[in-house]
C-alpha positions as CSV (number, residue, x, y, z in Angstrom):
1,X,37.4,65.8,76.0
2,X,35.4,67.4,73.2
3,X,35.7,65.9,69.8
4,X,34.4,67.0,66.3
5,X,32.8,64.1,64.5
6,X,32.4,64.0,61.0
7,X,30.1,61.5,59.0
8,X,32.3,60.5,55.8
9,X,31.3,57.7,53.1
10,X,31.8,54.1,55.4
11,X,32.3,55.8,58.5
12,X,33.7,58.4,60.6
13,X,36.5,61.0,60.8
14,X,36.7,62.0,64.1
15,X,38.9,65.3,65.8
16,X,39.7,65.8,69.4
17,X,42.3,68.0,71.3
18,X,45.9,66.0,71.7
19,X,45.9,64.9,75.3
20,X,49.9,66.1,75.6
21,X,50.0,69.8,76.9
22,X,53.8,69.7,76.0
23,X,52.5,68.5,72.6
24,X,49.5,70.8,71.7
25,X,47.6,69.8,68.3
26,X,44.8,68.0,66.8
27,X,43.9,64.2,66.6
28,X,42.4,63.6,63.5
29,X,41.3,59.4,63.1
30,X,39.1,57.8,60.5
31,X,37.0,55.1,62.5
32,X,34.5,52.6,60.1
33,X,31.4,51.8,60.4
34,X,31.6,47.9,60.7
35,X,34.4,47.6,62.8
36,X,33.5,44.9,64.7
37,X,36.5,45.5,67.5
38,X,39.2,48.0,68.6
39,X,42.4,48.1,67.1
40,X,44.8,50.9,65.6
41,X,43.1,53.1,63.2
42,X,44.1,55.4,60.3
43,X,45.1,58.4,62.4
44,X,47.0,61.7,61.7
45,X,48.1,64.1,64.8
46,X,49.3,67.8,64.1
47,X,51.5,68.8,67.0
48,X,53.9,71.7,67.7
49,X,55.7,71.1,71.2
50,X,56.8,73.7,73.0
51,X,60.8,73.3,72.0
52,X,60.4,72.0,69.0
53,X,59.6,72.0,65.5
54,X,56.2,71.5,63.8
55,X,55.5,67.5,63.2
56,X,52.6,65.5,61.7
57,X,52.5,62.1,63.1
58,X,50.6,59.0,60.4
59,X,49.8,55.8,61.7
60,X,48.4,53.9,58.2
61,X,49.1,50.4,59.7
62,X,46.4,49.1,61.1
63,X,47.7,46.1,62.9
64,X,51.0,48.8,64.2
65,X,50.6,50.7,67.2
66,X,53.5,52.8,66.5
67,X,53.2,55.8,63.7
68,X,54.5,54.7,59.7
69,X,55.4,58.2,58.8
70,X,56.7,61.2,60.4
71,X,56.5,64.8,58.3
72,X,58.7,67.9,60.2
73,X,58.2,71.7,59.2
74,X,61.9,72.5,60.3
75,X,61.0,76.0,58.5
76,X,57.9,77.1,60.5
């Protein structure tokens, strides 16, 4: 999958297509420089499924798999 990678002060913000076709949007995760191992990263997805409304998905708990915040554009 292609991914846009963008060099930002103490790491990296990087893009990618969401992997969901019934869920297209964009990935969007900040990933720092000394992370010494994987874990759950500051991450926003954009997604508009096919049925439903407009959503933005915010995982700002690193040590959470499951997103902290959900926004929905019920007017869009």
């Amino acid at each position: 999958m292609k991914s846009l990678k963008i060099k930002t002060e103490g790491g990296y913000l990087i893009a990618t297509a969401a992997p969901d076709p019934d869920f297209p949007g964009i990935d969007v995760e900040f990933v720092p420089d000394d992370e010494p191992i994987e874990h759950t990263r500051p991450r926003v997805l954009f997604e508009k499924s096919n049925i439903g409304p407009l959503r933005v998905l915010i995982w700002a708990d690193k040590h959470n798999e499951d997103y902290t915040n959900e926004v929905v554009f019920n007017s869009i």
